[in-house]
C-alpha positions in Angstrom: -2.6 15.7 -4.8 -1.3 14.7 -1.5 -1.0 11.0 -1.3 -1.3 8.7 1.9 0.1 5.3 1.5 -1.4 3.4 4.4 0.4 -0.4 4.9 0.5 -3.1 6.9 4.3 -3.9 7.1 7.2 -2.4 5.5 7.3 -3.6 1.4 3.7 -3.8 1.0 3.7 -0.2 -0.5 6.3 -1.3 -3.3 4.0 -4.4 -4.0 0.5 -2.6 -3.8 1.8 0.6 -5.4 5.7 1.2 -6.1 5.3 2.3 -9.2 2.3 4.7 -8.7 4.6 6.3 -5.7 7.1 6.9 -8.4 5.3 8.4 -10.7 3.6 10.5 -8.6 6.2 12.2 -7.3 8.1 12.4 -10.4 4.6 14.3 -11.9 5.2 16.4 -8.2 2.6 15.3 -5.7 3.8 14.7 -2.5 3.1 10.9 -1.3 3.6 9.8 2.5 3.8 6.4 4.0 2.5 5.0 7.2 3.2 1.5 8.7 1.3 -0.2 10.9 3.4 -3.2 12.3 6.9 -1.7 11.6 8.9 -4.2 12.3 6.6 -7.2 11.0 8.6 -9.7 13.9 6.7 -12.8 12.7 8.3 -13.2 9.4 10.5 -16.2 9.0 13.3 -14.2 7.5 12.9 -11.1 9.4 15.9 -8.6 8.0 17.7 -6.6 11.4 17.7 -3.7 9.1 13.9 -3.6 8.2 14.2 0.1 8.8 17.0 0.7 6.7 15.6 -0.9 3.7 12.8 0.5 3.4 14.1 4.1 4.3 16.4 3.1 1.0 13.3 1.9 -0.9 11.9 5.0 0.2 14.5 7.0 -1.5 14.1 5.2 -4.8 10.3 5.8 -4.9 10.8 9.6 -4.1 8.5 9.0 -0.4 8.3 12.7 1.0 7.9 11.0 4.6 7.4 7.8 6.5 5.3 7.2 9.5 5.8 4.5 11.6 3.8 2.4 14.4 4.4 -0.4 16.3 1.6 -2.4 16.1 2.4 -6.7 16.8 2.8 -8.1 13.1 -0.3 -10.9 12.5 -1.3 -9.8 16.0 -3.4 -7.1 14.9 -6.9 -7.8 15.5 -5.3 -7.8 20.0 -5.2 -4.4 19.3 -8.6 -1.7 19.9 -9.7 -0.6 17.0 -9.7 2.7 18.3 -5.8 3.0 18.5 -5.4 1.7 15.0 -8.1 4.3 13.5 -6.3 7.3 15.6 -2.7 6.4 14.6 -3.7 6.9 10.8 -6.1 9.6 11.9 -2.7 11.6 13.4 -0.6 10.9 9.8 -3.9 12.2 7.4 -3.9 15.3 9.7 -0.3 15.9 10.2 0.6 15.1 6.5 -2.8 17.2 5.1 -3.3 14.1 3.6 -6.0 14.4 0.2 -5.7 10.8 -1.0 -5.1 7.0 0.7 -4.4 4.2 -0.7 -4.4 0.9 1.4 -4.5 -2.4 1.4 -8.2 -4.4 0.1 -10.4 -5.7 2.8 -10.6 -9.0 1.5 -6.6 -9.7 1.5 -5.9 -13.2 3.2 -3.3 -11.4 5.4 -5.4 -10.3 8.5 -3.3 -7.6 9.0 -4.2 -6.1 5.8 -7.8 -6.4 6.0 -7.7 -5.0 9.9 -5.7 -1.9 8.2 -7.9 -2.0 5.8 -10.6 -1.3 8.1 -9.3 1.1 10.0 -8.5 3.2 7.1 -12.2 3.0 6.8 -13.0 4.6 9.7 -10.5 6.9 9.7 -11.5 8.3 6.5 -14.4 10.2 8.5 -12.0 12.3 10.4 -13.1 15.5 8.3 -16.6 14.7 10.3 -14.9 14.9 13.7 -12.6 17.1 13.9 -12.9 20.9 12.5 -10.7 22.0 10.0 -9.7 18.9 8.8 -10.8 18.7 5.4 -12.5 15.4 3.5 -10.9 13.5 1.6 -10.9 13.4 -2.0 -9.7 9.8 -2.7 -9.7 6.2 -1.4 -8.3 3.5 -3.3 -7.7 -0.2 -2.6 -4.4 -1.7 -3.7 -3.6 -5.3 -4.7 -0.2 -6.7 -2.9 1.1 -10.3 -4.7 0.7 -13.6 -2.4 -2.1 -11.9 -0.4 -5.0 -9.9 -2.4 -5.1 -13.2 -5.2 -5.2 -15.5 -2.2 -8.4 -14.4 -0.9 -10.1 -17.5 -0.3 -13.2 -16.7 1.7 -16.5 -16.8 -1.3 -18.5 -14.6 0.7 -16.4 -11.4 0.9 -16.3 -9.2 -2.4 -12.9 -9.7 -4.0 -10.4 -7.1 -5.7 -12.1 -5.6 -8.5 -9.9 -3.3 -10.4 -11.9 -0.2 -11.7 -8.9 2.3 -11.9 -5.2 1.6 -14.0 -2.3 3.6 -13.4 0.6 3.2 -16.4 3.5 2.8 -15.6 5.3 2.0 -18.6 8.9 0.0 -18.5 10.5 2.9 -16.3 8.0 2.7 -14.0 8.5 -1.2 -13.2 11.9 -1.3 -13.3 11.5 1.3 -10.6 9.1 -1.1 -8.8 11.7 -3.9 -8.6 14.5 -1.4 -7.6 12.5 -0.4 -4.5 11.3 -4.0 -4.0 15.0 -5.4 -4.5 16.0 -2.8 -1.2 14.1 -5.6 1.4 15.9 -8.6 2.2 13.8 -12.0 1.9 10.7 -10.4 0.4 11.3 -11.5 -3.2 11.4 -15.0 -4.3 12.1 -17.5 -6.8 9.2 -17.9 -9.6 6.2 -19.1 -10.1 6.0 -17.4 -6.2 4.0 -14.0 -6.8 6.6 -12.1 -5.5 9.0 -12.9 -7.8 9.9 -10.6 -10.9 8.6 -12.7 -13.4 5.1 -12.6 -11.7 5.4 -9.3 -10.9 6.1 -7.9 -14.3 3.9 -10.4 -15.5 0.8 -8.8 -13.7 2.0 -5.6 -14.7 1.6 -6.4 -18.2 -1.8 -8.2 -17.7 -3.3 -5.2 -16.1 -1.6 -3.1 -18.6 -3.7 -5.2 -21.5 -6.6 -4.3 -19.7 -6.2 -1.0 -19.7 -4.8 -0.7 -23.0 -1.3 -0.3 -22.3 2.1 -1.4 -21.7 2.3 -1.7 -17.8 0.2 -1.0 -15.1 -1.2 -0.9 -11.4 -4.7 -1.8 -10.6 -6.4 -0.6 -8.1 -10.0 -0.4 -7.0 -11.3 3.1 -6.5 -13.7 3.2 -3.6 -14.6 7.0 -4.2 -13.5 10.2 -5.5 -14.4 13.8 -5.8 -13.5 16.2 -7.7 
């Protein structure tokens, strides 16, 4: 299955879904990746190379392609709507795109949730445009330091209904990719650090009766 990993800023697929990306491709399917705010200028710590590392991160995961916008980092929401929902629009179409996985509409990070909801409305393309067909797959993905820090009661939170194993291989993997952006990790007990990480891939692992895995929250499929 062809896989669209639509994100919010550079890293946030190797958080979200590193080491699905890698065993996906291992097993053959072809996964893309399209970034929103590209060069995610409000971070503290922002890396010169941003590019580069995740071009290299990339590479490790086995990424068939990267798209890239340029939308302003925790600026968003000053964007129409309309350009967000036509810039994924142009990767599903260009990359015959069968599956997306994004970012969960309740993260605390606005420009997740504003992805998030563009993804939403770009997931009808197949009803606007002929020969594009519909998707098979949408999935939410859960990113550390942003999908557990949901804080807001009335929204529905992540609710994990589908596990992907991963196994050792595919963690280590994970960290590899992760280990490519400068700044992103951090010393534990912060979420991204690799104690917390692996630490959440073993808890979803348990609940899915394994060693490792990723959670994610299928919003529909079809066969």
């Amino acid at each position: 299955m062809r896989t669209l990993i639509v994100v919010a800023h550079p890293d946030d697929e190797c958080l979200g879904a590193g080491a699905t990306i890698h065993r996906l491709t291992r097993e053959g399917n072809p996964v893309a990746v399209a970034t929103m705010a590209n060069q995610a200028a409000a971070r503290a710590n922002l890396s010169s190379t941003l590019a580069e590392e995740q071009q290299r991160a990339f590479a490790i995961l086995g990424v068939e392609k990267g798209y890239a916008a340029d939308f302003p980092n925790i600026k968003m929401n000053t964007v129409p709507h309309l350009e967000l929902v036509q810039f994924i629009e142009s990767c599903i179409a260009d990359f015959g795109a069968e599956a997306i996985i994004t970012h969960h509409p309740s993260d605390t990070n606005n420009d997740h949730a504003i992805t998030s909801g563009a993804v939403q409305a770009a997931v009808r393309l197949f009803q606007r445009r002929e020969g594009i067909p519909a998707l098979r797959e949408l999935r939410y993905m859960e990113n550390a330091s942003s999908t557990e820090w949901s804080l807001d009661s009335s929204l529905n939170r992540f609710l994990p209904n589908h596990y992907v194993e991963i196994g050792e291989e595919g963690l280590a993997v994970k960290l590899q990719a992760l280990a490519c952006y400068k700044g992103v990790m951090r010393p534990y007990p912060h979420p991204r650090s690799a104690e917390a990480l692996r630490g959440l891939a073993a808890w979803r692992g348990a609940q899915a009766g394994c060693l490792y895995a990723e959670a994610f929250e299928t919003v529909f499929r079809r066969d």
